[in-house]
mmCIF file of the N, C-alpha and C atoms, coordinates in Angstrom:
data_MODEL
# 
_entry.id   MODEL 
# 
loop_
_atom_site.group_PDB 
_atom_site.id 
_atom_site.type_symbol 
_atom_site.label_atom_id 
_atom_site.label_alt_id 
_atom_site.label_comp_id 
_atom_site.label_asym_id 
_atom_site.label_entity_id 
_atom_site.label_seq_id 
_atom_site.pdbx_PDB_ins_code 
_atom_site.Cartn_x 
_atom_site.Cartn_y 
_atom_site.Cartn_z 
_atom_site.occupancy 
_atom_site.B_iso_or_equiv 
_atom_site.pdbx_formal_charge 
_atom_site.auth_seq_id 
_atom_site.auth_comp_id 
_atom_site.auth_asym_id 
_atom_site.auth_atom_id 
_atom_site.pdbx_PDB_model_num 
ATOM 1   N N  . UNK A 1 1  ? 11.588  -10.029 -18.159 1.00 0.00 ? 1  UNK A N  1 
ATOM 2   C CA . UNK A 1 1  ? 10.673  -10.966 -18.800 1.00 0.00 ? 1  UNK A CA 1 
ATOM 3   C C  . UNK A 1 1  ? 10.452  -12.174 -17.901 1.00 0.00 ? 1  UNK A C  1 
ATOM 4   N N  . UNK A 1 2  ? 8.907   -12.806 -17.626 1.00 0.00 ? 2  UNK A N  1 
ATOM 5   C CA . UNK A 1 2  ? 8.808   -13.836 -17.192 1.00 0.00 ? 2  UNK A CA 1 
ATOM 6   C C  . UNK A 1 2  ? 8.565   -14.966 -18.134 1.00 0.00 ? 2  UNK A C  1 
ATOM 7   N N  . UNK A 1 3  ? 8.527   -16.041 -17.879 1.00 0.00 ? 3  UNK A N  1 
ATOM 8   C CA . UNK A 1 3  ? 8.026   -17.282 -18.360 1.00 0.00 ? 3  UNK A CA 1 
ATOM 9   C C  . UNK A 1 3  ? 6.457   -17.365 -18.261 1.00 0.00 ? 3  UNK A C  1 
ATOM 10  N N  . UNK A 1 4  ? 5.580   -17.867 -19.669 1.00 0.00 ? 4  UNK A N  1 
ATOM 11  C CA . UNK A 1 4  ? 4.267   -18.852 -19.077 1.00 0.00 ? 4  UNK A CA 1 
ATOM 12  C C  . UNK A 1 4  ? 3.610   -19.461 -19.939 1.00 0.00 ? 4  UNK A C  1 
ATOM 13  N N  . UNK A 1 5  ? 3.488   -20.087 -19.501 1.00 0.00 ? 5  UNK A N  1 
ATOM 14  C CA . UNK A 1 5  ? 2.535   -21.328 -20.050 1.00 0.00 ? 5  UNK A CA 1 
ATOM 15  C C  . UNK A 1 5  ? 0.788   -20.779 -20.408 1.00 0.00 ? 5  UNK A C  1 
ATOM 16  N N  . UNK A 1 6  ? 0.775   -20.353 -21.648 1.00 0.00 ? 6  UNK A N  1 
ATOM 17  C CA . UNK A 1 6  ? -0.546  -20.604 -21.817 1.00 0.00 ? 6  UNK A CA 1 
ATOM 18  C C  . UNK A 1 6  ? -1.263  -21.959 -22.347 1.00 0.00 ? 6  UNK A C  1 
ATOM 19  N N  . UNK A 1 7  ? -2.070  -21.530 -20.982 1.00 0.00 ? 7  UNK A N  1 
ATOM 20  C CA . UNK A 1 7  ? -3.096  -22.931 -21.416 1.00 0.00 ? 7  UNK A CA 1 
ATOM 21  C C  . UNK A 1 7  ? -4.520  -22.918 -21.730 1.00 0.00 ? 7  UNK A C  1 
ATOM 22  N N  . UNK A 1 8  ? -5.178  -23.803 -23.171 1.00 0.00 ? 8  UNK A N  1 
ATOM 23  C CA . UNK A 1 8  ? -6.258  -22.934 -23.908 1.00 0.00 ? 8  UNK A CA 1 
ATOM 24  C C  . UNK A 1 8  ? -7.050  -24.236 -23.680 1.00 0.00 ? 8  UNK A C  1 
ATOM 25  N N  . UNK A 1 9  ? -7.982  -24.270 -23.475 1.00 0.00 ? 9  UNK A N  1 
ATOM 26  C CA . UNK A 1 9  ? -9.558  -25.469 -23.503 1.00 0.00 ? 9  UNK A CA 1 
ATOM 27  C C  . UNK A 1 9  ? -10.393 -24.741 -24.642 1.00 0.00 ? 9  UNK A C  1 
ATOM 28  N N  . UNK A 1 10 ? -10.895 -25.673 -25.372 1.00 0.00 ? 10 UNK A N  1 
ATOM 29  C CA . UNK A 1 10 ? -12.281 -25.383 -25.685 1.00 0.00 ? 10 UNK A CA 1 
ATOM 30  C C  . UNK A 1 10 ? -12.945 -26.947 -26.080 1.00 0.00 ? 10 UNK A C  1 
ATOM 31  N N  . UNK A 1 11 ? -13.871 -26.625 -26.588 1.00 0.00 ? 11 UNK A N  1 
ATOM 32  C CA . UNK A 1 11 ? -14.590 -27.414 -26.536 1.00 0.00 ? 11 UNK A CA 1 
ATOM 33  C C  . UNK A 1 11 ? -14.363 -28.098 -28.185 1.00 0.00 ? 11 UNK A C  1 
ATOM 34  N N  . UNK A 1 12 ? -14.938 -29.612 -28.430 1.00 0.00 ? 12 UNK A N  1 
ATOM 35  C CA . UNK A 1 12 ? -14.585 -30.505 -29.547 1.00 0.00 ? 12 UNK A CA 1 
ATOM 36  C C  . UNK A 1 12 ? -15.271 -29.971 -30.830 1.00 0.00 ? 12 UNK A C  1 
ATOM 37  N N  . UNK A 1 13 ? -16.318 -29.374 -30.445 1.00 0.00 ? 13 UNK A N  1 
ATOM 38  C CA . UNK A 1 13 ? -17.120 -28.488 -31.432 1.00 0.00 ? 13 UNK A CA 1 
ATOM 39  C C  . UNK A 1 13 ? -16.527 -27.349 -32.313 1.00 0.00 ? 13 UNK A C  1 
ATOM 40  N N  . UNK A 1 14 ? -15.653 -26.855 -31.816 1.00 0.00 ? 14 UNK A N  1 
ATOM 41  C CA . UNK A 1 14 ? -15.159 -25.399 -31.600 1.00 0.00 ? 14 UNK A CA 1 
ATOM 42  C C  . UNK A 1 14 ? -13.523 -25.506 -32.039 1.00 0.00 ? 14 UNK A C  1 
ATOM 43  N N  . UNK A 1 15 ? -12.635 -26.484 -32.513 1.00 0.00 ? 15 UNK A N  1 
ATOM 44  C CA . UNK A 1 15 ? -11.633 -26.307 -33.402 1.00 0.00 ? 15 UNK A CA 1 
ATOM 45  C C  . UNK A 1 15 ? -11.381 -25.804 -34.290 1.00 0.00 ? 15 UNK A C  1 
ATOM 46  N N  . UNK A 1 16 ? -12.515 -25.532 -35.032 1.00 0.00 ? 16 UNK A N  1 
ATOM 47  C CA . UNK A 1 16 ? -12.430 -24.969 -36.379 1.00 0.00 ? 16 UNK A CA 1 
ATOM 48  C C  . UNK A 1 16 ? -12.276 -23.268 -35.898 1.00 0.00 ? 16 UNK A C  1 
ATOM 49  N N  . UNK A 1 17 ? -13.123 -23.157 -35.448 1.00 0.00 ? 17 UNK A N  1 
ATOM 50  C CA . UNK A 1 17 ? -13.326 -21.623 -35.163 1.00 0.00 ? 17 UNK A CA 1 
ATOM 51  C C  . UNK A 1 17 ? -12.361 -21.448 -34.287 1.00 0.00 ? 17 UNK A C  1 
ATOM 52  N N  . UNK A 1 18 ? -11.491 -22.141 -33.117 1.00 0.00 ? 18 UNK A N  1 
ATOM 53  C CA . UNK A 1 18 ? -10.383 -21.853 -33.054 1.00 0.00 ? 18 UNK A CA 1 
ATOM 54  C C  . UNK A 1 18 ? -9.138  -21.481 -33.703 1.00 0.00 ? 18 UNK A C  1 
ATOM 55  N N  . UNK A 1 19 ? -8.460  -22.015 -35.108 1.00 0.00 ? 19 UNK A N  1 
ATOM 56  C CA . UNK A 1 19 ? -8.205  -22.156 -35.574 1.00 0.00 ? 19 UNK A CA 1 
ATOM 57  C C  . UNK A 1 19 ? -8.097  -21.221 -36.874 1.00 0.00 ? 19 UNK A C  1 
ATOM 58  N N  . UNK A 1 20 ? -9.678  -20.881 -37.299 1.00 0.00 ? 20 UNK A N  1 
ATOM 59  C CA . UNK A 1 20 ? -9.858  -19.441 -37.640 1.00 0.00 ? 20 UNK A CA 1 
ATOM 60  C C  . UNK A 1 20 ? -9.873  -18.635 -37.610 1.00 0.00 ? 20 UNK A C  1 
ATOM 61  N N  . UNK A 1 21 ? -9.846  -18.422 -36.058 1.00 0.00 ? 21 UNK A N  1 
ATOM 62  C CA . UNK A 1 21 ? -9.709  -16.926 -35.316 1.00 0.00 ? 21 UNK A CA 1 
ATOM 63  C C  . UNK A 1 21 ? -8.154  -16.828 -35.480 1.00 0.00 ? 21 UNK A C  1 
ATOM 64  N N  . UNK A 1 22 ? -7.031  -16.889 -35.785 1.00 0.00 ? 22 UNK A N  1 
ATOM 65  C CA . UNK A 1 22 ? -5.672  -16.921 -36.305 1.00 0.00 ? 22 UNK A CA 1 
ATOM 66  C C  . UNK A 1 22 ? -5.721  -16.066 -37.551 1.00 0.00 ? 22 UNK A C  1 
ATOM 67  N N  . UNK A 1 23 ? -6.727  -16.713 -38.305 1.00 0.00 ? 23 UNK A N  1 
ATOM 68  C CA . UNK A 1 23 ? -6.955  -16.060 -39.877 1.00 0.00 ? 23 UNK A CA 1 
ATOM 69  C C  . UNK A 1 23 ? -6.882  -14.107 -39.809 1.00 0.00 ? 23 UNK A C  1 
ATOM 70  N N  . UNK A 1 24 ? -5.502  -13.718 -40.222 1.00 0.00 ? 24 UNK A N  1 
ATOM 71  C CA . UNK A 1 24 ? -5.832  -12.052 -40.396 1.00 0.00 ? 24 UNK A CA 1 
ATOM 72  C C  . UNK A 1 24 ? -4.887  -11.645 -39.024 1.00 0.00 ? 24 UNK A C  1 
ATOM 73  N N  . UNK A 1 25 ? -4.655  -12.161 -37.950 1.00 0.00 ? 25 UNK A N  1 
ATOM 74  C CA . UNK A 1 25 ? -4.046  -12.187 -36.367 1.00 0.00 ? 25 UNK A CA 1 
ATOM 75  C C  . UNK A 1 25 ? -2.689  -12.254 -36.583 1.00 0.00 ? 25 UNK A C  1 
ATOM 76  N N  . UNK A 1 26 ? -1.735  -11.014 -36.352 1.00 0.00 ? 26 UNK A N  1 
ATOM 77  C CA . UNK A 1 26 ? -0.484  -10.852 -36.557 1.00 0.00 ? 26 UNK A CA 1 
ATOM 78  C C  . UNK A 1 26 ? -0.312  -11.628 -34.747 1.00 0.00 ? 26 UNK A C  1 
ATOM 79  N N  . UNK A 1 27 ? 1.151   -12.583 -35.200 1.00 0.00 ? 27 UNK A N  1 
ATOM 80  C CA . UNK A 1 27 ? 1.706   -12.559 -33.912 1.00 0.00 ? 27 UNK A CA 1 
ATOM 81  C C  . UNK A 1 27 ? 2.761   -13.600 -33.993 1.00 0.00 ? 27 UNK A C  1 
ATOM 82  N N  . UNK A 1 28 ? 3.909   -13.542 -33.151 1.00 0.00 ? 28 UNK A N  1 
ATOM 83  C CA . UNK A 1 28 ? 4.648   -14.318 -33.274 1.00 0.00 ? 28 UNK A CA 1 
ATOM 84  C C  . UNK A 1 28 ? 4.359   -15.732 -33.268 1.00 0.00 ? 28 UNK A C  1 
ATOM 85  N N  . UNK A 1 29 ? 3.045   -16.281 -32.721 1.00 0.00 ? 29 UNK A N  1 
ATOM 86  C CA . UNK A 1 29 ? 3.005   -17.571 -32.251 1.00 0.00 ? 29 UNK A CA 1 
ATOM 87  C C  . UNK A 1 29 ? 2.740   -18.339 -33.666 1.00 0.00 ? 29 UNK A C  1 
ATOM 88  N N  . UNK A 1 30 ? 1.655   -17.647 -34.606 1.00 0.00 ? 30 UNK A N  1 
ATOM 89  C CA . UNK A 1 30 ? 1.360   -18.372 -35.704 1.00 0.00 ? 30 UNK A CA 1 
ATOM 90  C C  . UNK A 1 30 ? 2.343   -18.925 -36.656 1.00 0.00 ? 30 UNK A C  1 
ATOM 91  N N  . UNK A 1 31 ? 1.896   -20.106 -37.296 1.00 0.00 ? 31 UNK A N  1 
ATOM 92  C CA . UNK A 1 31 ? 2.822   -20.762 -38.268 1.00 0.00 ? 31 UNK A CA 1 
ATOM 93  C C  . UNK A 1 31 ? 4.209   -21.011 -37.597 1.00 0.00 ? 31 UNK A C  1 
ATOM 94  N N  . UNK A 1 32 ? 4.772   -21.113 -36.428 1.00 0.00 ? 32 UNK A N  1 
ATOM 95  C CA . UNK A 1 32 ? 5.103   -22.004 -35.626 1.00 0.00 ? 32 UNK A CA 1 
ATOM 96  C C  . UNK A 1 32 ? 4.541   -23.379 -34.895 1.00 0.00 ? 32 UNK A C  1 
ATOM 97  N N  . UNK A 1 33 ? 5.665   -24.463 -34.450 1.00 0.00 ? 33 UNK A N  1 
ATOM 98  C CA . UNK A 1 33 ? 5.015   -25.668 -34.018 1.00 0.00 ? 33 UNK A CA 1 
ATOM 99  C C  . UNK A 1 33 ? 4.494   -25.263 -32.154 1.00 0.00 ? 33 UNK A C  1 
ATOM 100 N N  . UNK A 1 34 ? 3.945   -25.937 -32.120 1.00 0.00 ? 34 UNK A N  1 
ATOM 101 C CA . UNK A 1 34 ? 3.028   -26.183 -30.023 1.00 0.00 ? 34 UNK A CA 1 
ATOM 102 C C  . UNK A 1 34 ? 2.619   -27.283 -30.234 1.00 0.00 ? 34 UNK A C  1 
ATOM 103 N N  . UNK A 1 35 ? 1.860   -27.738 -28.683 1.00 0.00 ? 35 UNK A N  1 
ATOM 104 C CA . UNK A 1 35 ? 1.416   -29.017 -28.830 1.00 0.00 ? 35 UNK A CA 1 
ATOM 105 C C  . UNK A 1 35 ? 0.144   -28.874 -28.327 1.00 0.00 ? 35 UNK A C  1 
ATOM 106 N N  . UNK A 1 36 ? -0.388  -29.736 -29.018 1.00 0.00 ? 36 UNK A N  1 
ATOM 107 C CA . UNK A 1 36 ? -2.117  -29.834 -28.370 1.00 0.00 ? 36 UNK A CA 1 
ATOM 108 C C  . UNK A 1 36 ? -2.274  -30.929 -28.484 1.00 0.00 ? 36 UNK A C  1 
ATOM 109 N N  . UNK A 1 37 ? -3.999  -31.294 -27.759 1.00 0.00 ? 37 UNK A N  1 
ATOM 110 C CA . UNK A 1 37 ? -4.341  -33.012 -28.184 1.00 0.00 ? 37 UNK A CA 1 
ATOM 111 C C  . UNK A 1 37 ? -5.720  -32.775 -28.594 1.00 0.00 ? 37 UNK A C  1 
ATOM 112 N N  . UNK A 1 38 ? -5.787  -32.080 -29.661 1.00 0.00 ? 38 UNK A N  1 
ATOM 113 C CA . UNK A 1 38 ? -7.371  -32.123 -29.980 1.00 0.00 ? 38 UNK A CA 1 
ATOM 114 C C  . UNK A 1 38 ? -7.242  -33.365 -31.009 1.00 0.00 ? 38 UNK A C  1 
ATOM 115 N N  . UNK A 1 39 ? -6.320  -33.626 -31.751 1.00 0.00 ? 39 UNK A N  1 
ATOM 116 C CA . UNK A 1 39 ? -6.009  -35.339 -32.202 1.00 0.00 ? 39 UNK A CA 1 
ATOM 117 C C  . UNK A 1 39 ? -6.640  -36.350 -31.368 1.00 0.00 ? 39 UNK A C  1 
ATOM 118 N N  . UNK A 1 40 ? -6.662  -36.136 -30.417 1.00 0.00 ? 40 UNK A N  1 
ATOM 119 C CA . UNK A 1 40 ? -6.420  -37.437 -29.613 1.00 0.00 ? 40 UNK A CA 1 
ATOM 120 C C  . UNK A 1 40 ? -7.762  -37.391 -28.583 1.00 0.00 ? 40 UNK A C  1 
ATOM 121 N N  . UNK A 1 41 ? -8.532  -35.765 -28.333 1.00 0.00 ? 41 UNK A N  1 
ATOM 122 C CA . UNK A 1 41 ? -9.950  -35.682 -28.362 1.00 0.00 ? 41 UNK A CA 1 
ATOM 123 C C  . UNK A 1 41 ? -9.685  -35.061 -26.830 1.00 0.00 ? 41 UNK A C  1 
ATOM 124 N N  . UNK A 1 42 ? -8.805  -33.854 -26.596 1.00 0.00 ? 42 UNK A N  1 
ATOM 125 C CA . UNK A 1 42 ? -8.497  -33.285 -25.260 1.00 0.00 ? 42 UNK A CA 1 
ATOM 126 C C  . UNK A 1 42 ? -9.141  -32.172 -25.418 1.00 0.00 ? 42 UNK A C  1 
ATOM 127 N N  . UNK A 1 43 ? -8.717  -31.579 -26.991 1.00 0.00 ? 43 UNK A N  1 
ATOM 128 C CA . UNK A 1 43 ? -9.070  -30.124 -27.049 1.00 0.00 ? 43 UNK A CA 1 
ATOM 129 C C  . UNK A 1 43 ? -8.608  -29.054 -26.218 1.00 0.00 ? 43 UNK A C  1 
ATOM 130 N N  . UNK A 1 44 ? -7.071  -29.237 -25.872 1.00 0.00 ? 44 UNK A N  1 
ATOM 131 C CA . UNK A 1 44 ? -6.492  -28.480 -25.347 1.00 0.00 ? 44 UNK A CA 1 
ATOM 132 C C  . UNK A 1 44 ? -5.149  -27.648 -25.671 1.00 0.00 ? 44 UNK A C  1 
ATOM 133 N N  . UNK A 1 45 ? -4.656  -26.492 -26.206 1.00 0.00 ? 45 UNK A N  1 
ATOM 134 C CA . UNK A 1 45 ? -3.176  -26.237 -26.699 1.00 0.00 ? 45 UNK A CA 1 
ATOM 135 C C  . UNK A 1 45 ? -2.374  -25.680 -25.619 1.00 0.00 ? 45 UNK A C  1 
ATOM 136 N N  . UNK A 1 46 ? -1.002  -26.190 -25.899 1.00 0.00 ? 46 UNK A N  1 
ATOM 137 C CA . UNK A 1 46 ? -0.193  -24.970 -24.841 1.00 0.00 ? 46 UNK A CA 1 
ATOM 138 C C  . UNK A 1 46 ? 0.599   -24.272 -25.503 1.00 0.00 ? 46 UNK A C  1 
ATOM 139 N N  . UNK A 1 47 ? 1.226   -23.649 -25.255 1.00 0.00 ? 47 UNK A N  1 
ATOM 140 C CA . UNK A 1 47 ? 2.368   -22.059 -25.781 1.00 0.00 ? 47 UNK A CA 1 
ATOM 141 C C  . UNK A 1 47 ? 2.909   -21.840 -24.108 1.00 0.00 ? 47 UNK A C  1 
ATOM 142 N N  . UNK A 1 48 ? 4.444   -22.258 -24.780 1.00 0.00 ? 48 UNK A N  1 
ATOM 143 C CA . UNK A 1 48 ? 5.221   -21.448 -23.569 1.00 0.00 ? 48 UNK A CA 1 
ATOM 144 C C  . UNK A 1 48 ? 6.634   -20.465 -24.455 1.00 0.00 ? 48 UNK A C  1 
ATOM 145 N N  . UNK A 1 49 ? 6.352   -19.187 -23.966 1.00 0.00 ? 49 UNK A N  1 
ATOM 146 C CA . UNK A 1 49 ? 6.917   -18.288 -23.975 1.00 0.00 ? 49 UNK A CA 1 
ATOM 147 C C  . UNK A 1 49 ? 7.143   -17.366 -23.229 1.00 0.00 ? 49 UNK A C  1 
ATOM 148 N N  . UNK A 1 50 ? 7.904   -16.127 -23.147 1.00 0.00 ? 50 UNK A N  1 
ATOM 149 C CA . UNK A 1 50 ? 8.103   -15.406 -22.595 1.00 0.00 ? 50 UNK A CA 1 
ATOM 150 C C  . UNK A 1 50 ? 7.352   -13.876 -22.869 1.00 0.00 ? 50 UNK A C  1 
ATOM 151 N N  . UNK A 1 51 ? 7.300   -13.133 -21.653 1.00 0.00 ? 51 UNK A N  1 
ATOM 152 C CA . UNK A 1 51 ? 6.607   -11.835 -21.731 1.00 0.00 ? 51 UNK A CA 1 
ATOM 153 C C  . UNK A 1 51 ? 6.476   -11.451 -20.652 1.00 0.00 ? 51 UNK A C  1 
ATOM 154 N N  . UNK A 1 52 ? 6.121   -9.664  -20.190 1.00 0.00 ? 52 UNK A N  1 
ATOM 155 C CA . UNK A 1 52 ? 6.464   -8.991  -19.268 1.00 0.00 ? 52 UNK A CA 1 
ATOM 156 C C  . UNK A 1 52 ? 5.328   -9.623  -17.975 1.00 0.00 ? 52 UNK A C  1 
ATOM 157 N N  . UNK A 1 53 ? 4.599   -10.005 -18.571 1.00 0.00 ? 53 UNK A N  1 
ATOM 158 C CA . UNK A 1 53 ? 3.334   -10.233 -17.515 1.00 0.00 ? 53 UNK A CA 1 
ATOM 159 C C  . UNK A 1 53 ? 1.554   -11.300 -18.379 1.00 0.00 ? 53 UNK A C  1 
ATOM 160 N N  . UNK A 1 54 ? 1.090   -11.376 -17.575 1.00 0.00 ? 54 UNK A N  1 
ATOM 161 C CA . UNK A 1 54 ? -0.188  -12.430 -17.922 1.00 0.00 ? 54 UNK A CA 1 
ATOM 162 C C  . UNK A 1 54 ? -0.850  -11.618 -19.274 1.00 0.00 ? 54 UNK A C  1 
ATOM 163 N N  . UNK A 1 55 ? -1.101  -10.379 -19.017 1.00 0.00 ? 55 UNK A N  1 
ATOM 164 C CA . UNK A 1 55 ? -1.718  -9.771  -19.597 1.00 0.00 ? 55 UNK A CA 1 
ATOM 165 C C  . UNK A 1 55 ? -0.909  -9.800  -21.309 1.00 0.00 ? 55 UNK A C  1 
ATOM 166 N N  . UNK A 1 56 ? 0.172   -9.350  -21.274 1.00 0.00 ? 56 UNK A N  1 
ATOM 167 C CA . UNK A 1 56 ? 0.863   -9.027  -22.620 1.00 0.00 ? 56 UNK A CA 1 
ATOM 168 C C  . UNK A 1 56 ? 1.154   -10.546 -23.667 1.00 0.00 ? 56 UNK A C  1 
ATOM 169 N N  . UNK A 1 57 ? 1.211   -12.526 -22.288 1.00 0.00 ? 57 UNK A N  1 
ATOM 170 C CA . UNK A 1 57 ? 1.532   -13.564 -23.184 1.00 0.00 ? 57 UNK A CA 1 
ATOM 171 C C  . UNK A 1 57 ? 0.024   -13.394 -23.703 1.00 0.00 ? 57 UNK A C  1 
ATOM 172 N N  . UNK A 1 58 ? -1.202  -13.214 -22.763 1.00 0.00 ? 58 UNK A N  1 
ATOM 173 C CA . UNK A 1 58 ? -2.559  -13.997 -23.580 1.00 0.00 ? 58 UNK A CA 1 
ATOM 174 C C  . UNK A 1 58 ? -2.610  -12.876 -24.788 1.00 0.00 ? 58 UNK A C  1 
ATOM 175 N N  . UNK A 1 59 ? -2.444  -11.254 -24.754 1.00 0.00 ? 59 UNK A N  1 
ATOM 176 C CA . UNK A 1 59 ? -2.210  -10.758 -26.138 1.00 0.00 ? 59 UNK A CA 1 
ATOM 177 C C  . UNK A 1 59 ? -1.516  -11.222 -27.076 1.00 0.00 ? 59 UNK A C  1 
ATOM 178 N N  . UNK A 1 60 ? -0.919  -12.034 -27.338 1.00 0.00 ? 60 UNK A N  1 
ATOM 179 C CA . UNK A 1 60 ? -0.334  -12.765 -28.473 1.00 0.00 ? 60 UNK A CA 1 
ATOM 180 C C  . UNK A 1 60 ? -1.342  -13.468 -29.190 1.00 0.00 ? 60 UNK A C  1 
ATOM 181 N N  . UNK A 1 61 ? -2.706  -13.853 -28.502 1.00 0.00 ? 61 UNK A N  1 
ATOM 182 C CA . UNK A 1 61 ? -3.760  -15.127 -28.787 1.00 0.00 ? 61 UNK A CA 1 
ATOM 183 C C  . UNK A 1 61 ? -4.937  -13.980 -30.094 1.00 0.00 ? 61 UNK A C  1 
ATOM 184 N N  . UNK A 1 62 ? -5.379  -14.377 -30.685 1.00 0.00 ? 62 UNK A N  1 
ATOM 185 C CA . UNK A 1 62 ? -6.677  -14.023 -31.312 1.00 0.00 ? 62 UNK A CA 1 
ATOM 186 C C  . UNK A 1 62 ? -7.445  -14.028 -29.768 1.00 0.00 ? 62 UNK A C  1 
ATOM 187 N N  . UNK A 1 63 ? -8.684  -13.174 -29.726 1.00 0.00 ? 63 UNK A N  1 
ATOM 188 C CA . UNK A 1 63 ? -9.470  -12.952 -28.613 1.00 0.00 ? 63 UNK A CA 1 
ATOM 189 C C  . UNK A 1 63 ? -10.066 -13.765 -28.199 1.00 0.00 ? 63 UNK A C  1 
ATOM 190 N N  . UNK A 1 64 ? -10.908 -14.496 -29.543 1.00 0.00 ? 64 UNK A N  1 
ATOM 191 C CA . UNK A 1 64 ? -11.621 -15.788 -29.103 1.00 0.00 ? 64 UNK A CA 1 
ATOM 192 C C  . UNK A 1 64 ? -10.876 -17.225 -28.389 1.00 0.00 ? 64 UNK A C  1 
ATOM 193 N N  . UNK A 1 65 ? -9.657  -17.198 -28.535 1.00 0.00 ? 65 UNK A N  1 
ATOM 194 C CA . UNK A 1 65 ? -8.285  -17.939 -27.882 1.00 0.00 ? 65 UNK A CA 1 
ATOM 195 C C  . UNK A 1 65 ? -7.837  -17.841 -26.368 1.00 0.00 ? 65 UNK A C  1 
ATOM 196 N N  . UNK A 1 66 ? -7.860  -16.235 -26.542 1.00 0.00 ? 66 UNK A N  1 
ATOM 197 C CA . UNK A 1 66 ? -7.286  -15.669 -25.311 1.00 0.00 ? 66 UNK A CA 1 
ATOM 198 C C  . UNK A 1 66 ? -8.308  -16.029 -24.308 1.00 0.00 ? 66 UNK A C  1 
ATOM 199 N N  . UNK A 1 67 ? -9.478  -15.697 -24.572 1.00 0.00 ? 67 UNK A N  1 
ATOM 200 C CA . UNK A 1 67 ? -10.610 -15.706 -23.735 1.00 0.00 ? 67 UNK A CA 1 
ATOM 201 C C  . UNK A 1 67 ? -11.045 -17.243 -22.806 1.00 0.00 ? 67 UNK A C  1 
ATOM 202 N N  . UNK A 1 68 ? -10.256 -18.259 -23.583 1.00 0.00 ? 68 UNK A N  1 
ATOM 203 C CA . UNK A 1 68 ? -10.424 -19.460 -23.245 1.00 0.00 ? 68 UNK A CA 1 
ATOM 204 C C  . UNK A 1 68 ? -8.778  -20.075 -22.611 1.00 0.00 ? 68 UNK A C  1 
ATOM 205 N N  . UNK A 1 69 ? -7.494  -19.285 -22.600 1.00 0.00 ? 69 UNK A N  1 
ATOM 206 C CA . UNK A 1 69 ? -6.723  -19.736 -21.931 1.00 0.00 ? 69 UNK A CA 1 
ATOM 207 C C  . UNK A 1 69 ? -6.491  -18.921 -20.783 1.00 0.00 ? 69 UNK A C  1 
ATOM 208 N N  . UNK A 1 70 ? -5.885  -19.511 -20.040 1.00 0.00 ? 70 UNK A N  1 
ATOM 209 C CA . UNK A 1 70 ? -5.052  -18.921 -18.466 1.00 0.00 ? 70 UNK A CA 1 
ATOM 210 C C  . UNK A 1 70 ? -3.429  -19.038 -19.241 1.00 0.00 ? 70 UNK A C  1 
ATOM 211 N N  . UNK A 1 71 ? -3.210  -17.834 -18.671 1.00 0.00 ? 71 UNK A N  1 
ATOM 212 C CA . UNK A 1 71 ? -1.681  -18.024 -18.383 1.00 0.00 ? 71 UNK A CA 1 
ATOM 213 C C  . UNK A 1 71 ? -1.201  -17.838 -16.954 1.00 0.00 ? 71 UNK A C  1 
ATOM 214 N N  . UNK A 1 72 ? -0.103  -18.677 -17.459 1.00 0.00 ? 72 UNK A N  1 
ATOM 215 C CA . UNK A 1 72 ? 0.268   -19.659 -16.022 1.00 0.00 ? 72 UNK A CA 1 
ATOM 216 C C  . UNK A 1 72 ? 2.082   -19.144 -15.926 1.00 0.00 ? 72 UNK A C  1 
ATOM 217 N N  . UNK A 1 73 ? 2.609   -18.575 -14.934 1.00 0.00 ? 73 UNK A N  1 
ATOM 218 C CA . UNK A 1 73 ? 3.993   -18.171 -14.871 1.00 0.00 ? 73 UNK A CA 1 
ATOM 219 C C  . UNK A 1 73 ? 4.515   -19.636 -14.310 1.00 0.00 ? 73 UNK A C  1 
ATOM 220 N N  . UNK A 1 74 ? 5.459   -20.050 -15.025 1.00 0.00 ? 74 UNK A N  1 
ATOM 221 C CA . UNK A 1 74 ? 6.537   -21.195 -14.883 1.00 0.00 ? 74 UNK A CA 1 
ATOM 222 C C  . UNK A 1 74 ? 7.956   -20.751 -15.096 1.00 0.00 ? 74 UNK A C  1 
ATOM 223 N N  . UNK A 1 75 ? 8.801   -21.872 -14.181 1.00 0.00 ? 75 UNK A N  1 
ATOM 224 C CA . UNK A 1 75 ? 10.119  -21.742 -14.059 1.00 0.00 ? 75 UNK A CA 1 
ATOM 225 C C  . UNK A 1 75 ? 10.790  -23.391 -14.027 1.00 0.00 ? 75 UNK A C  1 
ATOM 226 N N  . UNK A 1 76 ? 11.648  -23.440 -14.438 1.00 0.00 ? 76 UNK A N  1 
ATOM 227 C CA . UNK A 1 76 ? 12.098  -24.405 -14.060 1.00 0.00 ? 76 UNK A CA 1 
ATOM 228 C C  . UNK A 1 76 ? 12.589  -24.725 -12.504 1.00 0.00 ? 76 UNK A C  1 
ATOM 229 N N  . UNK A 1 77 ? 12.556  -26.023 -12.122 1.00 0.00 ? 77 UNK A N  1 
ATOM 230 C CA . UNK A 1 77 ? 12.784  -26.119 -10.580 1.00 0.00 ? 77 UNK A CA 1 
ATOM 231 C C  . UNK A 1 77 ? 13.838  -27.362 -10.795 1.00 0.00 ? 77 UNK A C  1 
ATOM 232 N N  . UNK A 1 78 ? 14.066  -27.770 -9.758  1.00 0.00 ? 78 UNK A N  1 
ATOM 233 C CA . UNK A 1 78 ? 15.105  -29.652 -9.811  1.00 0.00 ? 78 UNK A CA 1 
ATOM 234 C C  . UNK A 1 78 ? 14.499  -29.989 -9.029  1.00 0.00 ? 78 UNK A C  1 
ATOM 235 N N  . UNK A 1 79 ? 14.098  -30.957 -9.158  1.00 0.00 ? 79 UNK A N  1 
ATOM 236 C CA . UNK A 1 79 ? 13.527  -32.445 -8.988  1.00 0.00 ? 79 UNK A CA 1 
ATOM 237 C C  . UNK A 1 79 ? 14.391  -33.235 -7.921  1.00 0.00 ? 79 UNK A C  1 
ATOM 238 N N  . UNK A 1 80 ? 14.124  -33.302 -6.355  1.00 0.00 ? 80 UNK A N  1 
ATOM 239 C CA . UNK A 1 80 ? 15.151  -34.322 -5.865  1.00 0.00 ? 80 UNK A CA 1 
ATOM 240 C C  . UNK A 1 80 ? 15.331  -35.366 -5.959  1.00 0.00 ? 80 UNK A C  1 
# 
């Protein structure tokens, strides 16, 4: 298993229907906490979890979700 960071944009218009596309969408991520800043007027969420590859974290997303994030493989590093 790797690590990654999905990262989702859309646009300020388009929360709702983000949001809806969840509605009916089995997956571990829903009704768990993440962080986003569409509060604050970024319109952006992240999800970091684990999975075999890019392809299998953005399957966790509703399509209309997936289609708008990258996943991104992360690791932790130290800082000198």
């Amino acid at each position: 298993m790797a690590r990654f960071r999905l990262h989702h944009h859309h646009q300020p218009g388009e929360c709702a229907i983000v949001f809806a596309a969840w509605q009916g969408f089995a997956s571990p991520l829903r009704h768990g906490p993440t962080v986003a800043s569409c509060a604050f007027g970024g319109h952006e969420v992240w999800w970091d979890l684990d999975a075999e590859g890019p392809a299998e974290a953005l399957g966790l997303l509703p399509r209309y979700v997936a289609d708008r994030t990258r996943a991104i493989r992360i690791g932790e590093i130290e800082i000198p």
